[in-house]
N, C-alpha and C positions, 0 to 999 in steps of 0.2 A: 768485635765479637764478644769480649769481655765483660763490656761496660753491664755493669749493672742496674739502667734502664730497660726496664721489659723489648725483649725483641720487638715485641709486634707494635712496639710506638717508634720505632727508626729502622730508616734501613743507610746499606751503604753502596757507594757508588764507586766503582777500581776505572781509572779512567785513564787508558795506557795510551801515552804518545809514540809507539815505534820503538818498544823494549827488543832489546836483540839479545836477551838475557834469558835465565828462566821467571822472569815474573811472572809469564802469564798461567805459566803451568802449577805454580804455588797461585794464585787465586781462583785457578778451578778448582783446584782439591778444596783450599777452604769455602767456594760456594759448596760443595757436596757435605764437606763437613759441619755448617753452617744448616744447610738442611737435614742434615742425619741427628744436630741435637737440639733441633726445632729454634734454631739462635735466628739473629736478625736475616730480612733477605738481602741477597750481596745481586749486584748488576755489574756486568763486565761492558765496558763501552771503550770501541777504536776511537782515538782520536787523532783523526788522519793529518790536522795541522800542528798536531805536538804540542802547543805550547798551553800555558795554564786557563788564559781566559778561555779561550776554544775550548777547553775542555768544560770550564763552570758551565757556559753557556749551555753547553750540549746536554749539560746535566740537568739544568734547569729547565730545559723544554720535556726532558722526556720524565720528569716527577708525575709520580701519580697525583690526580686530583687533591688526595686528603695529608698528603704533606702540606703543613705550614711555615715551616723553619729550614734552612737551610748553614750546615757548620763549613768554613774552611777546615781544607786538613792536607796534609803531607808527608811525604814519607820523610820530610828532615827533623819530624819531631814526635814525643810520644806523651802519653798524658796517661792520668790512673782511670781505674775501673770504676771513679765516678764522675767520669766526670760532664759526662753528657745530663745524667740527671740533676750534676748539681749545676749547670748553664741552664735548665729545664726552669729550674727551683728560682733561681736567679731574677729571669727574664720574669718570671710570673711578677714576682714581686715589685719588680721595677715598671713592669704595666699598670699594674694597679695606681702607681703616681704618674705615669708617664704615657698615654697611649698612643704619643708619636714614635717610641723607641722602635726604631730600623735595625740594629746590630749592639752585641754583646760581644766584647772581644774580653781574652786573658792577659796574667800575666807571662812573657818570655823568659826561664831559664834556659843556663847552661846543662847539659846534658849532665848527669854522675857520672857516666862513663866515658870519663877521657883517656883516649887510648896515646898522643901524644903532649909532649911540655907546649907545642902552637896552641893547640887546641885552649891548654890551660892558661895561655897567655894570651888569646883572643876572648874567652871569658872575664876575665876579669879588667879588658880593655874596654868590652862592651860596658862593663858598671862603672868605670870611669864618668864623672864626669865632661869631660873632654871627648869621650867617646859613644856614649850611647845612644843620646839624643832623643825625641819627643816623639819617634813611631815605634819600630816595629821592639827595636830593644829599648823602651824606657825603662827605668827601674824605679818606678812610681809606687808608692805606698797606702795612697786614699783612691776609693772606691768613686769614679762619680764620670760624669760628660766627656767626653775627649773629640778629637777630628781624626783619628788614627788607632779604632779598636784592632788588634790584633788576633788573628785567625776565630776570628769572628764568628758567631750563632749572628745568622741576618734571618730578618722577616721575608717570607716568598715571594707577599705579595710587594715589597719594597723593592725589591730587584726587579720585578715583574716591569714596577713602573717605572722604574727609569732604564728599563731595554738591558739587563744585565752588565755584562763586562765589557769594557773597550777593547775589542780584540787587537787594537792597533798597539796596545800596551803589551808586549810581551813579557815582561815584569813591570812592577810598583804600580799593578790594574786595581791592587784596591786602596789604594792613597787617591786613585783618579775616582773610584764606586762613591768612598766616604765621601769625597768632595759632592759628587752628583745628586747623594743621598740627601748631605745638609742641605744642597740649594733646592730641595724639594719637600722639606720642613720634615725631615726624619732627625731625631734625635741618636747620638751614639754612645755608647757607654762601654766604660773597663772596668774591671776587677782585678786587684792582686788576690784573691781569696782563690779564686782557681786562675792554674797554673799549666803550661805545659813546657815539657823539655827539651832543649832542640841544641841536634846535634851542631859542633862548631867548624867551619874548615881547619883542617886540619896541615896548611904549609903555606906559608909568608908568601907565597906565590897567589893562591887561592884568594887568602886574605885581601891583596891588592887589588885582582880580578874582581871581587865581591865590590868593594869600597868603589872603584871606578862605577860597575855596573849600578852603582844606588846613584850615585852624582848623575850619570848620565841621564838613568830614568826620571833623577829630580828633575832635569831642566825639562825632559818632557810633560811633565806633572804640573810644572810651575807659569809652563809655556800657556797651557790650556784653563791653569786656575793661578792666576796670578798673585789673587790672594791670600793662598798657600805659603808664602815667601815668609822661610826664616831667618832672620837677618844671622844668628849665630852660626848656621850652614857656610855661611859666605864670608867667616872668621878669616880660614885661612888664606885663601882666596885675597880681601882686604889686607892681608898682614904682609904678604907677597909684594904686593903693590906698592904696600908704604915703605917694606924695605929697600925695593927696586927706587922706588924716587928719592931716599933718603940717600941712599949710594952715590944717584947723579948727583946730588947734591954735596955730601961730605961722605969718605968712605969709612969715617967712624962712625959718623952717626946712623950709616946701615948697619952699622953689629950689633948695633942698642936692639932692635926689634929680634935680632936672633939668639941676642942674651937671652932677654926677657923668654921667649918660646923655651928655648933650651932650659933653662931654668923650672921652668913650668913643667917640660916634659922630667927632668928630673925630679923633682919634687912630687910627682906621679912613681915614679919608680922607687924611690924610697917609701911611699904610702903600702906602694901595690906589695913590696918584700917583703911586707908581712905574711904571707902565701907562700914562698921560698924565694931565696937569695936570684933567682933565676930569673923572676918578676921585675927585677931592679933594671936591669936592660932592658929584657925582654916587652916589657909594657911601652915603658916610651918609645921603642923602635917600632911595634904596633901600632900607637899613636900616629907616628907618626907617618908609617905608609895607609894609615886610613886616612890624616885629613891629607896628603898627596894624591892618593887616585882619587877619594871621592870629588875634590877641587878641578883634577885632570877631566874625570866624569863630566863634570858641570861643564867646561868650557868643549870637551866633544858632543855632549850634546844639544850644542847649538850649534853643528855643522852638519853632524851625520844622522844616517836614520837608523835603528834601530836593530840590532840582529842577536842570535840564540845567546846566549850567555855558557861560557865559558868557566863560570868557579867552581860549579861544584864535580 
């Protein structure tokens, strides 16, 4: 309602899966308020199967004729008052060299407002090397093509064509879209130039949950696009394995592999205390319950199917 693109070139779509809270009641007020200071139009839409593709989808069918663009967006993250114009700004520009481009995504921050020491110790895990990785938190510097734009400006009619969201995906539906996208000669593109901020879990518990729940969706994601497959995801995974066989083998030569990790995670935790002394644990034990669930993830989801998620 903020953003300072003219109302009457966007609108917004509030798309509640089964709130038993007051949200619904705070986005009536702001359609009325929305309409009392002639700001963008707001649509309220049920969505009876709760979960996020169901919801895109639902949204996609019921757009008016003359929308062309279509933004991800959430309530775990927030972005400034331009920034819709300047994705606007952006995409033009990169049409003009490019008129296959499908999606625009940003770059991911940690929120400012960290209310606990997890929170601030799950940020600066994410910008770890060792922890961030090549989607949704990279912490990429140059502006250019990717397979994983984040909370993306997508073209309409690109979604259009490839049938929207896999609703079978109950998360990681747009690592499965991007895929779909490229194999049907759409180009994708990021920006660190614009930004949005996104809140962090906030308990070691949460943390775990997250990190599982990305492993498992990977192997669904990787099951359906094989060629998706990053071999540094499957680190820990592999390091597991060589230490388990080095063990059968000589049980000193299994400590060699868990020096070496330990080592590494500490040497993380001394980079990270630069942030506070608290960072010095803190990060490596982050570390290391992400590559634990996310690893755990991978090998449940090549057994089970798929159900709500539980982090946040």
């Amino acid at each position: 309602m903020s953003q300072t693109l003219a109302s009457n070139e966007h609108m917004i779509f509030v798309i509640d899966g089964g709130s038993t809270d007051s949200t619904l009641s705070h986005v009536k007020d702001m359609i009325e308020e929305s309409k009392n200071s002639n700001g963008p139009r707001i649509v309220l839409l049920n969505n009876e199967n709760r979960f996020v593709p169901h919801a895109r989808n639902m949204a996609l069918k019921q757009l008016p004729e003359e929308i062309t663009h279509v933004l991800e967006y959430n309530g775990h993250i927030s972005s400034k008052p331009d920034h819709l114009i300047r994705l606007k700004s952006e995409w033009d520009r990169l049409a003009k060299q490019d008129p296959s481009i499908g999606a625009l995504g940003c770059k991911v921050l940690g929120s400012t407002h960290k209310n606990t020491i997890v929170e601030s110790l799950i940020d600066e895990t994410l910008q770890n090397p060792l922890g961030g990785g090549p989607g949704q938190f990279a912490t990429f510097t140059k502006a250019g093509k990717t397979n994983t734009p984040a909370f993306a400006l997508h073209l309409r009619s690109a979604l259009e064509t490839i049938g929207g969201w896999d609703e079978s995906f109950i998360t990681s539906q747009d690592s499965d879209l991007s895929m779909r996208l490229l194999k049907n000669g759409y180009t994708l593109y990021r920006t660190p130039l614009i930004t949005v901020e996104m809140k962090r879990r906030s308990s070691l518990k949460s943390w775990y949950l997250m990190s599982h729940r990305y492993g498992f969706w990977r192997t669904k994601v990787l099951l359906k696009h094989p060629s998706r497959i990053v071999l540094r995801e499957f680190f820990p995974m592999l390091g597991a394995l060589i230490t388990i066989g080095l063990f059968v083998m000589n049980i000193q030569w299994g400590l060699l592999p868990i020096v070496a990790y330990a080592s590494v995670l500490a040497i993380s935790g001394v980079y990270a205390s630069r942030k506070g002394i608290q960072h010095l644990l803190g990060v490596p034990l982050c570390l290391l319950i992400l590559h634990t669930g996310f690893t755990i993830g991978l090998i449940d989801g090549s057994i089970r199917k798929g159900r709500a998620p539980r982090d946040r």
